[in-house]
Structure formats: C-alpha cells, structure tokens
C-alpha positions in Angstrom: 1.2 27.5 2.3 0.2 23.8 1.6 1.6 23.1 -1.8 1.3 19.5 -1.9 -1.0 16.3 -0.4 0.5 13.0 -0.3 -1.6 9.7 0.7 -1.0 6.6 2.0 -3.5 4.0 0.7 -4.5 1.5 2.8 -6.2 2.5 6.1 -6.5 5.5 4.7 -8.2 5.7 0.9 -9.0 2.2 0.8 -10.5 0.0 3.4 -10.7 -3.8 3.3 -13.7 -6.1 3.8 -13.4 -9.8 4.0 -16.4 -10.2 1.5 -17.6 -13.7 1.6 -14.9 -14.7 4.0 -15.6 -15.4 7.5 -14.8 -12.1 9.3 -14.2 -14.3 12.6 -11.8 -16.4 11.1 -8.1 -16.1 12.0 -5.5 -14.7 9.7 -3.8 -17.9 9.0 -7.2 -19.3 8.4 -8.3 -16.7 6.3 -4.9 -16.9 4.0 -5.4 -20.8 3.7 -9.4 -20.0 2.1 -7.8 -17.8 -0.1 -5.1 -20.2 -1.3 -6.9 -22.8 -1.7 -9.6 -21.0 -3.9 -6.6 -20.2 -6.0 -5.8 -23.9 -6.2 -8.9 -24.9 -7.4 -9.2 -22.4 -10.0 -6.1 -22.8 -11.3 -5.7 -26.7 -11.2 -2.6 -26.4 -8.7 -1.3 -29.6 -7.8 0.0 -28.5 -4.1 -2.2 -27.9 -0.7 -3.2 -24.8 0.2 -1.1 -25.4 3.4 2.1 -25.9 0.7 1.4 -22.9 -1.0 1.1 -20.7 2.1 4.2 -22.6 3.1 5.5 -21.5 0.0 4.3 -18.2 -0.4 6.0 -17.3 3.0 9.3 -18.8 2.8 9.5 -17.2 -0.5 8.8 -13.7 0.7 11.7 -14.1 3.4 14.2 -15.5 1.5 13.6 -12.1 -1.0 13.8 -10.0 2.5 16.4 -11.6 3.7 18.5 -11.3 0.3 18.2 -7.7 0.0 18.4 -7.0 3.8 22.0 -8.7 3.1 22.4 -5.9 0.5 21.9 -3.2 3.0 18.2 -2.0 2.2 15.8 -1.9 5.3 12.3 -2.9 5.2 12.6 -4.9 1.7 9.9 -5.3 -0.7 8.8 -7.9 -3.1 7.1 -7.9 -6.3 4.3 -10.3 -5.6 4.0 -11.3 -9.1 7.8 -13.2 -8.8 7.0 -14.5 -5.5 3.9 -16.3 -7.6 6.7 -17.1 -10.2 9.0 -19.2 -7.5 6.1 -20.7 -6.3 4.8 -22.2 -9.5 8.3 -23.1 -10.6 8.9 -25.2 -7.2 5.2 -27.1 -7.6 6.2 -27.4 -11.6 3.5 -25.3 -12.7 3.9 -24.1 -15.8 3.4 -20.6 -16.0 3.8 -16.8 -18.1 3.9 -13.8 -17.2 0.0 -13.3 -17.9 -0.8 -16.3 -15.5 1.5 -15.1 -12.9 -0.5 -11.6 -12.7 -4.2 -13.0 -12.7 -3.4 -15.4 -10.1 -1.7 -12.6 -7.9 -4.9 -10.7 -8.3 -7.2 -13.6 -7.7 -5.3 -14.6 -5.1 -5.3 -10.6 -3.4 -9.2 -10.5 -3.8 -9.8 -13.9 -2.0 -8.2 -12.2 1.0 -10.9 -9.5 0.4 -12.0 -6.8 -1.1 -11.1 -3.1 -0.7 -13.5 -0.1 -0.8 -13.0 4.2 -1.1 -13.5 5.9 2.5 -16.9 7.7 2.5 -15.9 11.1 0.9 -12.7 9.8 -0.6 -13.4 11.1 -4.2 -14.9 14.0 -3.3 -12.2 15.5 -1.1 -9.2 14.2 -4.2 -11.8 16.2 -6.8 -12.0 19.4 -4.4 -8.4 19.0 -3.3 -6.6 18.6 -7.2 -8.2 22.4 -7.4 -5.5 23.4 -4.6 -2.3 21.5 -4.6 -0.2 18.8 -6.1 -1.3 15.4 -4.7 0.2 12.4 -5.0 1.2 8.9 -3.2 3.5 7.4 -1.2 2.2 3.6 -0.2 3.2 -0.2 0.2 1.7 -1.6 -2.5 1.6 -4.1 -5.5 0.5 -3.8 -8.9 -3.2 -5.1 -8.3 -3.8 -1.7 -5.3 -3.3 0.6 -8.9 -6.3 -1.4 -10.2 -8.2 -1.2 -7.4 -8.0 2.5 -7.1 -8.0 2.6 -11.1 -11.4 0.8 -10.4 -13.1 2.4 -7.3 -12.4 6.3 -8.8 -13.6 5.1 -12.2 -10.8 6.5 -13.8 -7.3 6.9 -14.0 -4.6 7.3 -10.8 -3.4 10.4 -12.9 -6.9 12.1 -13.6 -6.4 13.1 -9.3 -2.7 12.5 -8.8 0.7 13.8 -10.7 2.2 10.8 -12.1 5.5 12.0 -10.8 4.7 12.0 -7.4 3.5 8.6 -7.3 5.7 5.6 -5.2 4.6 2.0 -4.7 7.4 -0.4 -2.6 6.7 -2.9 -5.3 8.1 -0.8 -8.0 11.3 0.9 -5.8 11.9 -2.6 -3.6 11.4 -0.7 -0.4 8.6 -0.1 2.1 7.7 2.4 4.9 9.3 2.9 7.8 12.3 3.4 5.6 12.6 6.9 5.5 14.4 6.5 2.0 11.0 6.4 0.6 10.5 10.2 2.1 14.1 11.3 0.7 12.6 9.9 -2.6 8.7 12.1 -2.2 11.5 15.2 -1.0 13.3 14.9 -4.7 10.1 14.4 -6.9 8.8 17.5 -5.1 12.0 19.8 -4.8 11.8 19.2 -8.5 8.4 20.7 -8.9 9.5 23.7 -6.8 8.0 22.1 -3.4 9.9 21.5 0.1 8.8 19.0 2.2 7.5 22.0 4.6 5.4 22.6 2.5 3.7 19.1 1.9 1.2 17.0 3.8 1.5 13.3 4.3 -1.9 11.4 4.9 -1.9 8.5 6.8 -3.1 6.1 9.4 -0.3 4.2 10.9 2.0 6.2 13.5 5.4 4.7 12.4 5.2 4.0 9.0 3.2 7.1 8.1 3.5 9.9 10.8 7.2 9.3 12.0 8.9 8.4 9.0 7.4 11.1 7.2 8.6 13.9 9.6 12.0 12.4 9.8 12.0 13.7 6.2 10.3 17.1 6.7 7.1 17.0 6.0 3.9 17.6 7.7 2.0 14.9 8.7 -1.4 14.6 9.3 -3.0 11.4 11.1 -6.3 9.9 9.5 -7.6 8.2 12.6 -9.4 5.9 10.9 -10.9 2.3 12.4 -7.6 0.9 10.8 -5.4 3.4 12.7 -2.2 2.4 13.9 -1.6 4.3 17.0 1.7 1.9 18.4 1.8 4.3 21.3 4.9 4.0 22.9 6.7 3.4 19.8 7.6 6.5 18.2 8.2 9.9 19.7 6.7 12.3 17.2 3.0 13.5 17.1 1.3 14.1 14.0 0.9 17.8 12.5 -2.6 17.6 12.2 -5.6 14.6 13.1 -8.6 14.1 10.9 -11.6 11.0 11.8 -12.5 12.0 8.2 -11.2 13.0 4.5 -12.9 15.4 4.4 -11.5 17.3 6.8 -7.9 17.8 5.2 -10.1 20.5 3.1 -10.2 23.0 6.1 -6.2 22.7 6.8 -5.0 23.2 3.2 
C-alpha cells in the first residue's frame, strides 16, 4: 500500500517558459538579457558580462569549498552568491535587496507554470497519502508554487516532508537527500517501500531515489531526462501525465 507521494518540482510540477525572452536564443545569451535587466533596474555599476562572470565563479568557488568538505553535489543559497557579488562590485546591499534581486533576477530567466492537472491531482491525492517534496531549489521555487496553487505549500504537502538543496546545502543525485526523505518518513510510520518518488530526470530522480528504497515513478514529461546509458535502474512506474499517478496509488 502507497502511503506516501513525493515530487520533484521542476520538469515535473512546474514548467518554464522564457516569457518575453527569445526562445531561440542560447543559454549564455539568455543569462546575459537577464543580467543585464537586473543591472538596469538596480543601478549596478558592472556589465552584464561581469556579473555572469561573477555569478559563476562565485557559484564554483562555494562547490568547490564544500566539495573540499566531503559533500557531493553542493548547493548554494543563491541569495549569498548575490551577496559576494554586490560586495566585489561595491554595491551596497541588505538582506531585503539581496532577495528581490535574486527573484528578479530568477524571473528574467523566465517564468514557471503548473503542469495541466497539477492541482487537481495534489487536491485528489492529499485525500490518500502523505505528499511531500524532495527538489533542487532556492527560496524564490516556494513562492512560485506558493503563487501558482494560490495557497500555501502546506495546504497539499506535510511540512515535514518537505527538502529544498538550498536549505540542507545538497542537491540530487546525492542519495543523502533520500536517506534524509527515509528518516522524515520512518518517523511518520512510512518505509521507503512504501513511498513514491515523482520525477522527470533518470539520475537525479529515478536512480537516486531507488538507491534509497523507494518507488519511483517517471513523469515523462517534454523536460524528461532520459540520460539513457547512464544509469542502470528503470523506473517503478511511467506516467506522460499527473494525472495518472491517481490510478497507481
């Protein structure tokens, strides 16, 4: 018996659009539009090229300081990275500054919308299990979703069962996060057997999750990740929409 849902987020509850952004434009290209609305706005005195420059030298030198610590696949809290950026342009800054210009910044890249169904299937799903989430994420993805459901992450999932790399400074594939979903839930009275991971990427969702125990069920959404030929598990179960997870639980 399913006891539990857990979701990823991206590629699988959320999906980006580029919004007024060129969709044919390269990544790089894309990331330098978004910086350098972020300049204007905020009166930065660098380039947009600087501030990428700055923005991704500043994100390794976090991953390569904790990877020195022994934790694999490091995460940052996007909200410092912004802090060490400002402080090496000599931008004076707060801690109010430093989050609106991580979420400007995050919603110049583009901006995210609910898979058809999503809310539906999270309202018809609470009635039979425990969901929560397990997802690389920053502070601004609990907004969005805050946002898109029009209520509160806790009004669909338990508040205990709910992980984010930016608050535990780890990401998937490391399959510390699952160890971490296996406690919350053994506390609840839940193994891992008897959870359900959602997700769309084959190695950070579907493999790292059953190297922990649980089920894993593959949302083959146009995001999915399929890296075929990288891992050597298949998922539990496949879904091409939410909606679906309804007839396995």
């Amino acid at each position: 018996m399913i006891k539990a849902v857990i979701f990823d987020i991206y590629g699988t509850l959320l999906k980006t659009e580029t919004g007024d952004l060129d969709d044919s434009l390269e990544e790089e290209e894309l990331l330098l539009k978004s910086f350098s609305r972020v300049k204007e706005k905020y009166d930065l005195e660098a380039s947009s090229e600087h501030l990428l420059e700055l923005f991704e030298d500043n994100i390794d030198k976090v991953h390569q300081e904790k990877e020195k610590k022994g934790i694999e696949h490091p995460e940052v809290n996007i909200v410092e990275i912004w802090g060490m950026i400002l402080d090496e342009i000599g931008h004076e800054h707060d801690e109010d500054l430093l989050v609106e210009i991580a979420y400007d910044h995050n919603h110049f890249n583009g901006k995210h919308i609910l898979y058809p169904s999503a809310e539906d299937t999270l309202k018809e799903l609470k009635k039979k299990a425990k969901l929560g989430i397990v997802s690389n994420a920053q502070f601004y993805t609990l907004i969005d979703m805050d946002n898109l459901l029009d209520a509160k992450l806790e009004d669909y999932f338990d508040e205990d069962i709910l992980l984010f790399s930016y608050k535990i400074g780890f990401s998937k594939p490391n399959v510390e996060v699952f160890l971490m979903l296996k406690e919350k839930l053994k506390e609840k009275g839940i193994d891992a057997s008897e959870a359900i991971y959602v997700g769309n990427d084959m190695l950070k969702d579907i493999e790292a999750s059953k190297k922990a125990g649980f089920k894993a069920c593959l949302f083959e959404s146009p995001e999915v990740r399929l890296r075929k030929g990288e891992v050597d598990v298949e998922p539990d179960y496949r879904i091409k929409k939410l909606k679906e997870i309804l007839k396995i639980i």
